[in-house]
C-alpha positions in Angstrom: 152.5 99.2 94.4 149.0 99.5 93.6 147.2 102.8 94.6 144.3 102.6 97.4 142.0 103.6 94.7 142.9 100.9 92.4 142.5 98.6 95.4 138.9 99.6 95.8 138.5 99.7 91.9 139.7 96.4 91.4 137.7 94.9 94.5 134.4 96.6 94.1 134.6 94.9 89.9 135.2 91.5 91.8 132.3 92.1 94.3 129.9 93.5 91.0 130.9 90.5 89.1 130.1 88.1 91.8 126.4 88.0 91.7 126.3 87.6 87.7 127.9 84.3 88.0 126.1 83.4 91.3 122.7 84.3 89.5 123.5 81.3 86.9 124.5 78.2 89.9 121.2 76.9 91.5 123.7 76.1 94.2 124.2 79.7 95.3 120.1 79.7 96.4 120.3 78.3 99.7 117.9 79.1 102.2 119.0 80.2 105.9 122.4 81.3 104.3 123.5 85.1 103.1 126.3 86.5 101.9 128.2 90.1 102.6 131.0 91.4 100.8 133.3 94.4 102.1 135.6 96.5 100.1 137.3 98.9 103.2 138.9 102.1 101.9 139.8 105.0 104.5 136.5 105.5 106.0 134.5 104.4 103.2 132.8 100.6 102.9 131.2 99.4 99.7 129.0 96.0 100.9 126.6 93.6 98.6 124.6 91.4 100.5 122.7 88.7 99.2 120.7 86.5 100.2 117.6 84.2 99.1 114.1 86.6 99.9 112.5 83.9 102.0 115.4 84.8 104.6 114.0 88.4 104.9 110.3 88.2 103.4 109.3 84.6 104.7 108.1 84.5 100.6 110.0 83.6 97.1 106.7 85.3 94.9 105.5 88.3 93.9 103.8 89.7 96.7 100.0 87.9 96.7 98.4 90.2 99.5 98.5 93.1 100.8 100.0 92.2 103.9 102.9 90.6 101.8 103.2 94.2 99.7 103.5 95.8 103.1 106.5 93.3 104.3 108.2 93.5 100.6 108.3 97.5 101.3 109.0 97.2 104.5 112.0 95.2 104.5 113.5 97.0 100.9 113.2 100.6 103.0 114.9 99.3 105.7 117.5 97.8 103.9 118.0 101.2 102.1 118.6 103.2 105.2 120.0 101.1 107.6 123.7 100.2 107.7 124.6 96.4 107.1 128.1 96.9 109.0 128.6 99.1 111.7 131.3 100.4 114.0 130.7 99.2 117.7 129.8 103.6 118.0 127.3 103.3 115.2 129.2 105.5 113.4 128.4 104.4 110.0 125.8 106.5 107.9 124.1 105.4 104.2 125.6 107.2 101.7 124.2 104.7 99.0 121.9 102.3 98.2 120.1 100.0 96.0 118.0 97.2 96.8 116.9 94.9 93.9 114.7 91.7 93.9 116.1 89.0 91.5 113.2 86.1 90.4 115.0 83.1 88.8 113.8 79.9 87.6 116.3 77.3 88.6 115.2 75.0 85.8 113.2 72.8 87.8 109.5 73.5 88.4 108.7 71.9 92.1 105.4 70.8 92.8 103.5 72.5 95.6 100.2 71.1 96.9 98.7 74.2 95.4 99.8 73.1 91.9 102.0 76.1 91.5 105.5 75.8 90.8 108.2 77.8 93.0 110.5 80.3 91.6 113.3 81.2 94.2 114.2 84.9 94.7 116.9 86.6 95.6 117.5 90.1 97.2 120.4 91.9 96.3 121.9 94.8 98.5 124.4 97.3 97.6 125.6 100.1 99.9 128.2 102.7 100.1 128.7 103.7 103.9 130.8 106.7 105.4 132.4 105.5 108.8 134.3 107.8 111.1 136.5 105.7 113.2 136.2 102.9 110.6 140.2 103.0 110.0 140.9 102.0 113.9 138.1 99.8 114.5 138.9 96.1 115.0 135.2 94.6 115.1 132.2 95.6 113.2 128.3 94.7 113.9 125.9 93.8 111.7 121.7 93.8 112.5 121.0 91.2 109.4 121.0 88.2 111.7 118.8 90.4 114.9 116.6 91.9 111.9 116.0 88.9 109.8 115.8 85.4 112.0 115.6 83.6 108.6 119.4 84.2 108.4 120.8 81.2 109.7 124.1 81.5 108.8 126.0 84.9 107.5 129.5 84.4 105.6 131.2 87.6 105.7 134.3 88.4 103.6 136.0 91.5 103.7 139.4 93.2 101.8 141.1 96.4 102.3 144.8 98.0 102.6 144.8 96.3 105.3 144.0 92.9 104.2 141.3 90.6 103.8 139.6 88.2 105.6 136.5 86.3 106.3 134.0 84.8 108.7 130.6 82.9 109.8 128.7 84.2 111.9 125.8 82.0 113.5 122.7 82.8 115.0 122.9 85.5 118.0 126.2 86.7 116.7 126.4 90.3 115.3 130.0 91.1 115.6 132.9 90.2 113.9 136.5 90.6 114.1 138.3 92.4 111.6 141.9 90.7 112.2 144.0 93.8 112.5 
C-alpha cells in the first residue's frame, strides 16, 4: 500500500505535468471554461487552476493601458492571496502561491479589424492551502466563478486518500460536493 506521501507525490507530478501537454493542444484554450485540480492530503490541498486570461482580465495581450496594467495586477494579487477552495468555515489560509501568465501562439494568426493578430493567454495558478477541518468537510466553495463572471463553466477534479472525484459547476454555483 502506497504511503499518503507518495499519494500526494505521485498526484501533485500528474497535476505539474498537466499543463505542459495542455500548453501544446489549441483545444485546451477555450474561453468561458477553467480548470481546478486538487491533490487532498490531511489538511493540506495543492490546486492549479487554469484558465484562458480573457476569463479573469476581459484581455489575451500584454497589458496596452494603464487601466489594463491595473486589472493584470489586480487580478494576479488576488489570486495569490485568496484561497481557490475553501471549507464552508473559511478555514483555509495561502500557504503558497504562484501565478504565471502563459502567451501562446496557436498557430493561426486571426484577423482583427485592427489588423493585429490574437495571441490567446493563459493564467496559470498554483497554491498550497492549510485547511483545519479540511479532513471532515464534505463540500468545499470556491469564489472563481463570484470573482470572475468570465467563468462560465469550472470543471473541478479532485484525489486524495480518500478518493477522487470530479465536477462542473455552472454559473451561480460555488460549492461542491466532495463525495465522502
Amino acid at each position: 500500500m502506497l504511503s499518503r506521501k507518495r499519494v500526494v507525490i505521485t498526484i501533485a507530478s500528474a497535476l505539474i505535468g498537466s499543463p505542459l501537454m495542455a500548453a501544446d493542444n489549441p483545444a485546451s484554450h477555450l474561453h468561458g471554461q477553467a480548470n481546478l485540480q486538487l491533490a487532498f492530503n490531511d489538511n493540506r490541498v495543492d490546486l492549479l487552476f487554469e484558465s484562458p486570461a480573457g476569463n479573469l482580465l476581459g484581455f489575451e495581450h500584454e497589458p496596452r493601458t494603464t487601466e489594463q496594467q491595473q486589472t493584470l495586477d489586480s487580478v494576479t494579487s488576488w489570486l495569490k492571496a485568496t484561497p481557490l477552495i475553501n471549507t464552508s468555515e473559511s478555514t483555509c489560509t495561502v500557504e503558497a502561491a504562484n501565478v504565471q501568465h502563459l502567451g501562446h501562439d496557436d498557430g493561426q494568426a486571426h484577423a482583427h479589424t485592427h489588423g493585429e493578430e490574437e495571441h490567446h493567454a493563459d493564467i496559470e495558478v498554483t497554491q498550497v492551502l492549510v485547511c483545519s477541518g479540511l479532513k471532515q468537510a464534505v463540500s468545499l466553495v470556491t469564489p472563481i466563478s463570484t470573482r470572475f463572471s468570465g467563468v462560465e463553466h469550472l470543471t473541478i477534479e479532485w484525489v486524495g486518500p480518500d478518493g477522487q472525484g470530479a465536477t462542473r459547476l455552472e454559473p451561480g454555483n460555488q460549492a461542491f460536493k466532495l463525495g465522502r
